[in-house]
C-alpha positions in Angstrom: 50.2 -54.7 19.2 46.9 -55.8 17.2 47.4 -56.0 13.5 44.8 -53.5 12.8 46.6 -51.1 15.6 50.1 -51.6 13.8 48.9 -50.8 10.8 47.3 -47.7 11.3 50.5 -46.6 13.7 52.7 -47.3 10.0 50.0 -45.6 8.3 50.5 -42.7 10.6 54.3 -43.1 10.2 54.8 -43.0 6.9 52.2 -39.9 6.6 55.4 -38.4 9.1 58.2 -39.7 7.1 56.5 -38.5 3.6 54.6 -35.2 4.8 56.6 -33.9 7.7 60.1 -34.7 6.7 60.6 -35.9 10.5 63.6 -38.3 10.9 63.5 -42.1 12.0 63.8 -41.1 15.2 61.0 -38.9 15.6 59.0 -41.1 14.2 60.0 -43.9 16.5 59.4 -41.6 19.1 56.2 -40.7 17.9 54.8 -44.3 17.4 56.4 -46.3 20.7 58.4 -48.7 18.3 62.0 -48.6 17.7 63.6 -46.6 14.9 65.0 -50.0 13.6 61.3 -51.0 13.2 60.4 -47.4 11.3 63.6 -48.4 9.2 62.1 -51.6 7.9 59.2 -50.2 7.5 60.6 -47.7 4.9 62.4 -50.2 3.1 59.2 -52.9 3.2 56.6 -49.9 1.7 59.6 -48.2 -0.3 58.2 -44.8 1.2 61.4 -43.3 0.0 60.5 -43.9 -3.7 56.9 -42.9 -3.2 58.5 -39.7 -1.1 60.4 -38.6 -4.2 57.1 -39.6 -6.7 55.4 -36.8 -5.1 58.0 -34.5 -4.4 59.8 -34.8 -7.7 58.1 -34.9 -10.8 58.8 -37.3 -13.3 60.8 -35.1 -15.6 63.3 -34.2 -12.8 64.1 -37.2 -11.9 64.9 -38.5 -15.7 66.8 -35.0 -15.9 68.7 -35.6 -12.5 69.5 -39.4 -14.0 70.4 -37.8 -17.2 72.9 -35.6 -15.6 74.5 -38.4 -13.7 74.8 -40.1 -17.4 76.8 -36.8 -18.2 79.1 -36.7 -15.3 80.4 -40.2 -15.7 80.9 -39.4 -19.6 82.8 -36.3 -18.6 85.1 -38.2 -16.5 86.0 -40.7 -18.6 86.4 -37.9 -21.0 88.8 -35.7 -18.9 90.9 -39.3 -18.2 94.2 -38.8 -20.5 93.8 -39.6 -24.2 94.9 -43.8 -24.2 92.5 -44.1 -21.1 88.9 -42.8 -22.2 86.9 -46.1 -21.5 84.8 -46.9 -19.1 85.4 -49.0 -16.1 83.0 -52.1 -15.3 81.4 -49.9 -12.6 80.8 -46.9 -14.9 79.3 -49.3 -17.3 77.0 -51.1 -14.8 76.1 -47.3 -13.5 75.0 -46.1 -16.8 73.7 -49.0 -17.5 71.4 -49.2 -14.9 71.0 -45.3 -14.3 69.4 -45.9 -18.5 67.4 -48.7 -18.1 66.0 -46.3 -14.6 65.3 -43.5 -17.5 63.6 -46.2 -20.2 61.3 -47.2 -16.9 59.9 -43.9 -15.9 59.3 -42.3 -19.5 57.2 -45.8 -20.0 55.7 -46.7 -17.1 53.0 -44.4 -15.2 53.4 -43.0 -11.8 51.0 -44.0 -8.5 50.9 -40.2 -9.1 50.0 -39.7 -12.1 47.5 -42.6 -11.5 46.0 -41.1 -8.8 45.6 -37.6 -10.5 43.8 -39.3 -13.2 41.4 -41.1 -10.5 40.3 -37.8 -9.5 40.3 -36.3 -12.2 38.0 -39.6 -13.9 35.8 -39.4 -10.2 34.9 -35.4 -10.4 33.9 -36.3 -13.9 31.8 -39.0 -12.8 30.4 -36.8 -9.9 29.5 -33.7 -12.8 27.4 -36.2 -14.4 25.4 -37.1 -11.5 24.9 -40.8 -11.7 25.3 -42.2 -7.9 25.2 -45.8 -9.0 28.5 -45.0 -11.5 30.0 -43.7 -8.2 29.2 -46.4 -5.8 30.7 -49.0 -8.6 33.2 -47.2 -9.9 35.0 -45.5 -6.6 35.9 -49.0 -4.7 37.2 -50.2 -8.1 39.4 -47.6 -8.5 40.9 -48.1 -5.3 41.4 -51.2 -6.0 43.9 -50.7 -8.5 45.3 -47.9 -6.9 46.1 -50.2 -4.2 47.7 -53.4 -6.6 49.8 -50.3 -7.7 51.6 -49.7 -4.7 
């Protein structure tokens, strides 16, 4: 398969796996590849992250995580009196599921990035200046793309 074919066939499958909700399999089906090769391609593009970027917004997921952060606390809480400490692995978990909160109340979103692209273009458009347009469109996409 030509690169420019494959690419438009993952394009096409990972508009399936984010928008339609269909499994691996269907997709495979779909696309004449194999569902190991739809597999890799999920984990390559991390569709699964941009799946729950757009159908979670930010403050659910930090909630969700937060609530994670409250179940392993309860445990160790509930554990008899002389054993309320945290194991390694409930350490490293809320460890990590913190640092995972500290990252998306910092960093921006490709969603939120792309909502203020269009928001930024209509603007641009409202003003009427085609040559602002032409320049500033491609550019956009640009770092819309080194986002991803």
């Amino acid at each position: 398969m030509g690169k420019k074919k494959s690419n438009s066939t993952q394009e096409w499958a990972k508009a399936m796996y984010i928008n339609e909700n269909r499994t691996q399999l269907e997709i495979a089906e779909a696309c004449g590849v194999t569902r190991q090769t739809v597999a890799r391609w999920i984990k390559q593009g991390k569709w699964e992250e941009h799946k729950a970027s757009i159908t979670m917004s930010r403050s659910e997921i930090i909630k969700n995580l937060q609530m994670q952060i409250m179940d392993i606390n309860k445990a160790i809480a509930d554990r008899p009196e002389m054993e309320r400490h945290a194991s390694p692995s409930e350490i490293h978990a809320i460890t990590q599921l913190t640092a995972a909160i500290s990252k998306l109340e910092t960093e921006l979103g490709i969603h939120e990035i792309v909502n203020v692209a269009q928001d930024f273009i209509a603007f641009i458009r409202n003003l009427g200046d085609q040559e602002v347009i032409k320049k500033f469109v491609p550019l956009f996409d640009l770092y819309i793309k080194s986002k991803l």
